[in-house]
C-alpha positions in Angstrom: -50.3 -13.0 -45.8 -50.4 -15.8 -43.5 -46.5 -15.9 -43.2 -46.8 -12.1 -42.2 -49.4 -12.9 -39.4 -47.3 -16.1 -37.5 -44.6 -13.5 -38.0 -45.8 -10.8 -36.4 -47.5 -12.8 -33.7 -44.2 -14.3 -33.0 -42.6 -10.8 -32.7 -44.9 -9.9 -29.9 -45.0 -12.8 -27.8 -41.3 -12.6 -27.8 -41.4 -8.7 -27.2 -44.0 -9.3 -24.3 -41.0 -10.6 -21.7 -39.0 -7.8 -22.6 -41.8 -5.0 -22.1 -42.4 -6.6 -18.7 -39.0 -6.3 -17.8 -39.1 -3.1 -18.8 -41.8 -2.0 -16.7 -40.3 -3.6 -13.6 -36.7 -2.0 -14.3 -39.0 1.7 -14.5 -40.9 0.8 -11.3 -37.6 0.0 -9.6 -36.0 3.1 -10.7 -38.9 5.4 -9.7 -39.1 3.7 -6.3 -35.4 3.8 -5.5 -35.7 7.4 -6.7 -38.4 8.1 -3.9 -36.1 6.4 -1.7 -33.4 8.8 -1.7 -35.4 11.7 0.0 -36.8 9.7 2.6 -35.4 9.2 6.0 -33.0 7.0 6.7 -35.1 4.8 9.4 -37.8 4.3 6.3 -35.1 2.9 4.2 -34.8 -0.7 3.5 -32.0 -2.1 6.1 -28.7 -3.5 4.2 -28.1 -7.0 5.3 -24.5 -6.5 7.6 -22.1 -9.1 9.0 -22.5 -9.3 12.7 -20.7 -7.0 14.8 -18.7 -9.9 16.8 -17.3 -11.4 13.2 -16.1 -8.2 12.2 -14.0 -7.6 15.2 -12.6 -11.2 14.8 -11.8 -10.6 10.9 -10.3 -7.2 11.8 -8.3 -8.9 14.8 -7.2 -11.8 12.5 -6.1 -9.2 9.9 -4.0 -6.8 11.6 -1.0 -8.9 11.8 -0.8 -8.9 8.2 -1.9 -5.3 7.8 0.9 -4.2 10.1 3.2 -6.5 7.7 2.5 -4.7 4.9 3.0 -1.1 6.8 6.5 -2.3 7.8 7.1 -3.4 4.1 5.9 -0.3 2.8 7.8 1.7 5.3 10.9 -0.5 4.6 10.9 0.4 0.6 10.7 4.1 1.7 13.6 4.3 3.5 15.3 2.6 1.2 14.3 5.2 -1.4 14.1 8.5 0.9 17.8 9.0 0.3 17.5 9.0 -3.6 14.4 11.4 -3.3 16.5 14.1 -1.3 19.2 13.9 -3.6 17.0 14.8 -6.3 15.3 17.5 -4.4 19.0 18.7 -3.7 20.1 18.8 -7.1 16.2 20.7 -8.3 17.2 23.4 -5.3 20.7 24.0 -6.1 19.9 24.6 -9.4 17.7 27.4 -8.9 14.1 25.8 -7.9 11.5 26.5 -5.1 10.5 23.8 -2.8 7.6 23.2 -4.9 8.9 22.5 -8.3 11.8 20.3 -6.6 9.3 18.4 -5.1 7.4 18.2 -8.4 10.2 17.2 -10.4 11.9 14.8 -7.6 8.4 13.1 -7.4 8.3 12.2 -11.1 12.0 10.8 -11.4 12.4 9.5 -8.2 11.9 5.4 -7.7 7.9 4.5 -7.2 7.1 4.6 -3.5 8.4 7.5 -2.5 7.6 9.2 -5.9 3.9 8.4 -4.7 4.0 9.7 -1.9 5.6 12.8 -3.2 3.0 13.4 -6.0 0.0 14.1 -3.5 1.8 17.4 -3.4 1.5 19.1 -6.4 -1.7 17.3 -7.1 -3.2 18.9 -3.6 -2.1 22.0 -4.8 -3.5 21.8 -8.5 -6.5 21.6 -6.4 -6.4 24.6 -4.8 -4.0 23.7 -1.6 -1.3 25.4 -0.2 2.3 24.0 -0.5 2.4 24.3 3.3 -0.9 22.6 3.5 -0.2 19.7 1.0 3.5 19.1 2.2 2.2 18.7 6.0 -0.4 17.0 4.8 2.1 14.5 2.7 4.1 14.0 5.8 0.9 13.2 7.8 -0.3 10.3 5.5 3.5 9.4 5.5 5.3 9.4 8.4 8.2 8.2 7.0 8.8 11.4 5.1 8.1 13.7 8.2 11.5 15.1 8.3 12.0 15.8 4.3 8.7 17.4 4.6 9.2 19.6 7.9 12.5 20.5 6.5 10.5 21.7 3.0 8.0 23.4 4.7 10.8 25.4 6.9 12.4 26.4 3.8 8.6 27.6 1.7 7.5 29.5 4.8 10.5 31.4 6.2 12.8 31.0 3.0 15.8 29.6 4.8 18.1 28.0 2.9 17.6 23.9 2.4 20.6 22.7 0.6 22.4 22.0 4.2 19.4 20.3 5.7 19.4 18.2 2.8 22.6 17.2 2.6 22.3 15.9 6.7 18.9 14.2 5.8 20.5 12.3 2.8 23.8 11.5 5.5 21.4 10.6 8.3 18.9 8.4 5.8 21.5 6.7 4.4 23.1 6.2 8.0 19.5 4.9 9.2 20.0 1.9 6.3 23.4 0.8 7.6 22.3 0.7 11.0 19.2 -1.2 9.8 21.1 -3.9 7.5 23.6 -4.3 10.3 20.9 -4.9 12.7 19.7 -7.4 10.4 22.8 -9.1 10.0 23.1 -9.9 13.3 19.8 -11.9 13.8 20.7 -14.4 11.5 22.4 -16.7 13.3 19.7 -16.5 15.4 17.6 -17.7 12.0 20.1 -20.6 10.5 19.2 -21.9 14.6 16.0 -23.8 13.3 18.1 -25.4 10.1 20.8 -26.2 12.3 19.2 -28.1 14.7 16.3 -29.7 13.1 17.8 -30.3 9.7 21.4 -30.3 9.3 22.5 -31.9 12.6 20.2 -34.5 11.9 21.1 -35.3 7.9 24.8 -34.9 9.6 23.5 -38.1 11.9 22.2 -39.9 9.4 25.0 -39.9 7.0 28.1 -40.7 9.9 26.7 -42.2 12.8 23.8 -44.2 11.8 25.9 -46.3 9.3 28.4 -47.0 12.3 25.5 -47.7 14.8 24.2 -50.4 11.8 27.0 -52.0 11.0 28.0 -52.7 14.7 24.3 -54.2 14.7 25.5 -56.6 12.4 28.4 -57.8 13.5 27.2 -58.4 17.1 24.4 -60.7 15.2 
C-alpha cells in the first residue's frame, strides 16, 4: 500500500511540468489564434535586419546571382538545340505543339526539360497552351524564340517543322560562335601564368645558376 502511494505521488509530481506546459502551449495557441483577425498595426512587430544591411547584402550578392543566371543561361543553350530536335521529331510524327512539348520536356536533358515542364503542368491546371508557353518563355528568356515559334504554330496552325529546323541551325550556330569567341580570350588568360609564373621558374632554372656561379668565380 505504501509502495502504491510513493508511486503515485511520484507520477504526479512528474506529470505536474507536463500539465503546465500544456496549459501554456493552449494559451499560446488561443492567443496567436486571436491574433490572426486583428489588424495588422496590433500585431506583435517581427524583429527585421536593418534596411541599410540589406541593401549592402543584396549589393554584395548580385555579382554572384548574375553568375549563376549566365551559368544557367549557358547550360540552356547548350541544350536548346537537343530540345527542338525532339520537338521536331514529336511534330513530324503527327503531334500538336502540346504533346511535343510534353514529350520533348520529359526526354530532353534536365535544364531545358524544366523549363519545358511548366507547360503542361500550367495547363493541367487549368491554362491555356498559349498562356503557359508565353508564360514559359517569360520566366525563360532563353527559350523565347522556341516558344513564340510554338505558340505561332497552336494559334494560327501554320506549319512548324521549317521554323524548327532554322531554330535548331541558328542554336547550334549561336554555340560555335560562342565557343569560338571563347577560344580567343585565352591567350589573353595563360597572360597571368605566363608572366608571373612561368617566365619566372624559366629564370630561376637558366639564368640564376649562371648569375651564381659568375658570383663565385669573381670571389
Amino acid at each position: 500500500m505504501v509502495l502504491m502511494m510513493l508511486g503515485g505521488a511520484w507520477g504526479v509530481i512528474v506529470a505536474l511540468p507536463l500539465v503546465g506546459f500544456a496549459r501554456r502551449q493552449a494559451v499560446l495557441a488561443r492567443a496567436q489564434h486571436l491574433l490572426v483577425g486583428r489588424p495588422r498595426a496590433c500585431r506583435t512587430p517581427r524583429w527585421r535586419l536593418p534596411r541599410p544591411v540589406v541593401i549592402v547584402g543584396a549589393v554584395l550578392a548580385s555579382p554572384a546571382r548574375r553568375r549563376k543566371q549566365r551559368a544557367r543561361a549557358d547550360v540552356l543553350r547548350r541544350e536548346i538545340p537537343v530540345a527542338i530536335d525532339l520537338i521536331s521529331v514529336a511534330v513530324g510524327a503527327g503531334c500538336t505543339p502540346y504533346v511535343a512539348v510534353e514529350v520533348a520536356s520529359l526526354w530532353c536533358p534536365p535544364g531545358v526539360g524544366a523549363a519545358l515542364a511548366s507547360v503542361p503542368r500550367a495547363c493541367r491546371l487549368g491554362a491555356s497552351f498559349d498562356d503557359a508557353i508565353r508564360d514559359a518563355g517569360a520566366a525563360t528568356p532563353v527559350l523565347a524564340p522556341l516558344t513564340d515559334a510554338l505558340d505561332a504554330a497552336a494559334r494560327l496552325g501554320v506549319p512548324i517543322a521549317p521554323t524548327l529546323a532554322r531554330l535548331a541551325a541558328e542554336a547550334r550556330a549561336d554555340l560555335r560562335r560562342a565557343a569560338e569567341q571563347r577560344a580567343r580570350t585565352v591567350p589573353v588568360r595563360l597572360l597571368f601564368p605566363l608572366v608571373f609564373l612561368v617566365l619566372p621558374a624559366f629564370g630561376l632554372l637558366t639564368v640564376a645558376p649562371v648569375l651564381l656561379d659568375g658570383f663565385a668565380r669573381m670571389r
